[in-house]
C-alpha positions as CSV (number, residue, x, y, z in Angstrom):
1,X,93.9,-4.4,-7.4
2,X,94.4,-8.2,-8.3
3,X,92.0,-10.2,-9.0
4,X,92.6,-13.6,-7.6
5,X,91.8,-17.1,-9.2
6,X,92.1,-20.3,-7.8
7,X,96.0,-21.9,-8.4
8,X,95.7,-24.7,-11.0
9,X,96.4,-27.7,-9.2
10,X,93.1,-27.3,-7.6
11,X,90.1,-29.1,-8.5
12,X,88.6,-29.2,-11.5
13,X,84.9,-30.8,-10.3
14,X,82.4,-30.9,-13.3
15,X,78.7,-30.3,-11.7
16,X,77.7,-33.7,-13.6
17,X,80.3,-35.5,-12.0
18,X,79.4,-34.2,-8.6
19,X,75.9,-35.3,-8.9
20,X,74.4,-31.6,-9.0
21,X,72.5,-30.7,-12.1
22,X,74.4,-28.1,-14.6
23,X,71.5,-26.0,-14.7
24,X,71.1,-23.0,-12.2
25,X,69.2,-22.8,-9.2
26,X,66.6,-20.4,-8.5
27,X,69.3,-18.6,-6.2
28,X,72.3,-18.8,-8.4
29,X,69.8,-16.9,-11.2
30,X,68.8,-14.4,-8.4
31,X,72.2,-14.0,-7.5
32,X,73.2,-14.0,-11.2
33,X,70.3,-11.3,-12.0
34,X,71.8,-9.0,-8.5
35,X,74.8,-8.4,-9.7
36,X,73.9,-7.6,-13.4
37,X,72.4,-4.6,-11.9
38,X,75.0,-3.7,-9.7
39,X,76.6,-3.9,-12.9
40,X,74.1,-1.3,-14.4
41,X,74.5,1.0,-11.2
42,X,77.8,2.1,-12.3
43,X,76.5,3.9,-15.4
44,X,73.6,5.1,-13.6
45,X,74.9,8.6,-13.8
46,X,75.1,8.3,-17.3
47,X,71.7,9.0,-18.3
48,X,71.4,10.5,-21.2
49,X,73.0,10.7,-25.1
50,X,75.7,12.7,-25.6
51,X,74.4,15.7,-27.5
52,X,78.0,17.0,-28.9
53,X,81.6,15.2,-29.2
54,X,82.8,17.4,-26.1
55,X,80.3,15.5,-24.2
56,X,80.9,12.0,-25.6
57,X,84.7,12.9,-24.6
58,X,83.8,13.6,-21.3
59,X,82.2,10.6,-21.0
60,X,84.7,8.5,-22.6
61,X,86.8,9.7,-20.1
62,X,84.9,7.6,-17.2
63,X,85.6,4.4,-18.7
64,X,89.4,3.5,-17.1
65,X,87.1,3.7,-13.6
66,X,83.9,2.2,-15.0
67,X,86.3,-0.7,-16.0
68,X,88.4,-1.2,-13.3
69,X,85.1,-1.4,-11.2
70,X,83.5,-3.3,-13.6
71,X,86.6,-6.1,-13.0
72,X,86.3,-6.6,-9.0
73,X,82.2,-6.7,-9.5
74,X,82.7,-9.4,-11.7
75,X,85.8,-10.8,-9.8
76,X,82.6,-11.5,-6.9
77,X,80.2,-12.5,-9.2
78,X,82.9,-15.3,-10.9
79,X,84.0,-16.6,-7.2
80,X,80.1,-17.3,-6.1
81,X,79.7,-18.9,-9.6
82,X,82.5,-20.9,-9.8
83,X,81.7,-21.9,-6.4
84,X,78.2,-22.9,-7.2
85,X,79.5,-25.0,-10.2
86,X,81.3,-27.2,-7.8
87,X,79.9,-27.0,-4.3
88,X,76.5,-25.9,-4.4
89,X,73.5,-26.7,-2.0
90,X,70.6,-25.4,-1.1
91,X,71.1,-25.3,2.1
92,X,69.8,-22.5,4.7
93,X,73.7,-21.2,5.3
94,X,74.7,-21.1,2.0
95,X,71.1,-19.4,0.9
96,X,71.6,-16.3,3.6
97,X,75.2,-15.9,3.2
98,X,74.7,-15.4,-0.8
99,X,71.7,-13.1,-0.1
100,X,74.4,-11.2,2.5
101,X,76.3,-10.6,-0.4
102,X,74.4,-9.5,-2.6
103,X,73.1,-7.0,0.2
104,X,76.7,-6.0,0.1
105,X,77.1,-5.6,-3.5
106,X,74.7,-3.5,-4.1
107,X,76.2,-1.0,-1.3
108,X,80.0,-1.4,-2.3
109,X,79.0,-0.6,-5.8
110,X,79.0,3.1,-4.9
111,X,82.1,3.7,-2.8
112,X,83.2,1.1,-5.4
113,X,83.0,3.8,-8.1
114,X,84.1,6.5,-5.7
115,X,87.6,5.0,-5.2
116,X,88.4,4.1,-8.9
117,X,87.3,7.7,-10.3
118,X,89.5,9.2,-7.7
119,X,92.3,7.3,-8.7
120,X,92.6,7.9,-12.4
121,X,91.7,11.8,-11.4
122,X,94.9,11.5,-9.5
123,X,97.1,9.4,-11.6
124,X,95.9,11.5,-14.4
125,X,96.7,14.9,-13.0
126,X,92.5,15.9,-13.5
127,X,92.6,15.2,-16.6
128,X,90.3,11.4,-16.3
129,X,87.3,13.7,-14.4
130,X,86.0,12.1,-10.8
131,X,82.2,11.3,-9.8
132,X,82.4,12.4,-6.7
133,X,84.5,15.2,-5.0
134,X,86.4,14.8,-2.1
135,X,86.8,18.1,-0.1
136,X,88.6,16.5,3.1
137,X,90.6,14.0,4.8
138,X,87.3,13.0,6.6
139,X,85.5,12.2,3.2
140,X,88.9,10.4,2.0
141,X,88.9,8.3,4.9
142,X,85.2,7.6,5.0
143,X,85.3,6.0,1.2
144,X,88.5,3.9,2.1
145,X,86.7,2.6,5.2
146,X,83.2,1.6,3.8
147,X,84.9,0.0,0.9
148,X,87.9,-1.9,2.7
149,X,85.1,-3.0,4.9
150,X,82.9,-3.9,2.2
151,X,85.8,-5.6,0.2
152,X,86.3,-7.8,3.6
153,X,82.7,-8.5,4.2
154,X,82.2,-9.6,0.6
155,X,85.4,-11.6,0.3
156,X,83.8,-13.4,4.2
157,X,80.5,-14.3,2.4
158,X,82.9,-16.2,0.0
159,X,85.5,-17.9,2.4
160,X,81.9,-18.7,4.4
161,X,80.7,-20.6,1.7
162,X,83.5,-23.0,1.2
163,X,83.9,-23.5,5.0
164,X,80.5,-24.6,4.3
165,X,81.9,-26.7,1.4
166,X,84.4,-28.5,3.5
167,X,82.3,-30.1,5.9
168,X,80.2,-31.3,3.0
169,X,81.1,-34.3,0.7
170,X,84.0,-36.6,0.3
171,X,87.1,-34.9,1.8
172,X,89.2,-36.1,-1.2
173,X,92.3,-34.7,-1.3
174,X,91.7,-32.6,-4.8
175,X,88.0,-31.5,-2.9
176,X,90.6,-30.3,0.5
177,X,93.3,-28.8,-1.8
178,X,90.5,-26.4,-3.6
179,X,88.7,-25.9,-0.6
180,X,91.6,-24.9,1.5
181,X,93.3,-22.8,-1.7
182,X,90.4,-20.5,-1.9
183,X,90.0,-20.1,1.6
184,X,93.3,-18.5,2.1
185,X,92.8,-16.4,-1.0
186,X,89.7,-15.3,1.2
187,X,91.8,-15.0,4.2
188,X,94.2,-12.6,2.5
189,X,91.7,-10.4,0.9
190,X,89.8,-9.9,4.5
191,X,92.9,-9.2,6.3
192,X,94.6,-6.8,3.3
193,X,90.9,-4.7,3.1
194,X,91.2,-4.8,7.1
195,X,94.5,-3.3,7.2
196,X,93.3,-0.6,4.8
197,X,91.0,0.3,7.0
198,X,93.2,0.6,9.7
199,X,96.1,2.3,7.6
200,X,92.8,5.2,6.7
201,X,92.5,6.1,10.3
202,X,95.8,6.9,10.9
203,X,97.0,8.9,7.8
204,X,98.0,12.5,8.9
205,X,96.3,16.1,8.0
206,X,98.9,17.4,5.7
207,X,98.0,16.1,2.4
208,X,100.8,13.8,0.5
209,X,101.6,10.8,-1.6
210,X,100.7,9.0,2.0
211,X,97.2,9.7,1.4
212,X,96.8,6.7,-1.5
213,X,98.4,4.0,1.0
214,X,95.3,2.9,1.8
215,X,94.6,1.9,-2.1
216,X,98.3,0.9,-2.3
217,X,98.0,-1.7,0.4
218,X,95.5,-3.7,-2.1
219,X,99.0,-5.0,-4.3
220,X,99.2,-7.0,-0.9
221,X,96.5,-9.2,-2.7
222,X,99.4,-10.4,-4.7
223,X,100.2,-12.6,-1.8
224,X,97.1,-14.5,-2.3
225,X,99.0,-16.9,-4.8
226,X,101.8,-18.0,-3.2
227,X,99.0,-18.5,0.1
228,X,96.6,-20.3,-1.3
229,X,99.6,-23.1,-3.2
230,X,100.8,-23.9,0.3
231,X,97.5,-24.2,1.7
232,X,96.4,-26.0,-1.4
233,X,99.4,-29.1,-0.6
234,X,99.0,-28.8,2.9
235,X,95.5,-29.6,3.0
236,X,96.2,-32.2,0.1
237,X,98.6,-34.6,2.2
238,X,96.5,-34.3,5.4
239,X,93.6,-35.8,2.9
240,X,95.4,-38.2,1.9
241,X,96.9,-39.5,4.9
């Protein structure tokens, strides 16, 4: 899955320059401190030394998922921080929505690690070993719904902040082109984990390759750059006019 960034025409606001203090509120820390253990809740399974090399091995093998999930944790944690660093208030929205997702963090951390360890088992013909079986099509399309719903509900908490964001401050036409950039990024992440959703209920009972569309439909984040540039100009010129 990609992990998008913000295009690099957008703005560059220094905290200082904003007239917010660099150091971190009491809610960015908590926020900060939330996912750090989400973080940890990936490993939890991992509980003990390895006692031989055949163990260590085996555990070695979880890192390609342990990775992979590690990424899109801190892909969330990065878009509330760098949004913080530029927009942040303490206002009543923006406290609720960032306690929202951290709620949802610390649920999408499991199905989180679910998905990943099922891919590499697949795309490593059993050899990379999975956390959790999956004995049906049922169970298969239970993980892809709670995380395409969780990936969507997250990626909201973020596009809700910097909706937040826009009808705050100067609409400058750098503050509009960053705004509007990382809202469509938003925009296509909610409607790509949306569609996955969707695409799980409808795959058929015979197992095949159409089983992983679900996953598959994630490259669709790729879209997110090409979005969030025309956004970016569009809202730039209205700005400015």
């Amino acid at each position: 899955m990609s992990v998008p960034t913000a295009p690099p025409t957008a703005a560059t606001t220094d905290p200082a320059a904003s007239g917010r203090s660099a150091q971190p509120t009491r809610l960015e820390a908590f926020v900060d401190a939330a996912f750090a253990f989400a973080l940890t809740l990936l490993v939890i399974s991992i509980d003990t030394i390895p006692e031989s090399i055949d163990d260590l091995t085996a555990a070695l093998k979880g890192v390609p998922a342990f990775a992979l999930s590690f990424a899109v944790i801190a892909m969330f944690w990065y878009q509330h921080a760098r949004w913080s660093r530029r927009y942040g208030s303490e206002r009543l929205a923006v406290t609720l929505l960032s306690l929202v997702l951290v709620f949802l963090v610390l649920i999408y951390v499991y199905p989180l690690k679910i998905v990943f360890s099922a891919a590499m088992t697949t795309l490593s013909g059993g050899w990379l070993p999975s956390a959790t079986r999956i004995d049906s099509l049922g169970d298969l399309v239970l993980v892809y719904r709670v995380y395409g719903l969780g990936w969507s509900a997250m990626w909201l908490c973020i596009v809700g902040l910097y909706w937040i964001a826009a009808r705050d401050g100067r609409p400058t036409p750098e503050r509009a082109a960053d705004i509007a950039a990382n809202v469509a990024v938003g925009g296509v992440a909610i409607a790509t984990g949306l569609v996955s959703v969707l695409i799980a209920g409808l795959l058929p009972a015979e197992r095949s390759w159409v089983h992983g569309l679900p996953g598959i439909v994630y490259v669709a984040m790729n879209l997110a750059w090409p979005v969030s540039q025309a956004a970016a100009r569009r809202a730039a010129r209205t700005a400015a006019a």
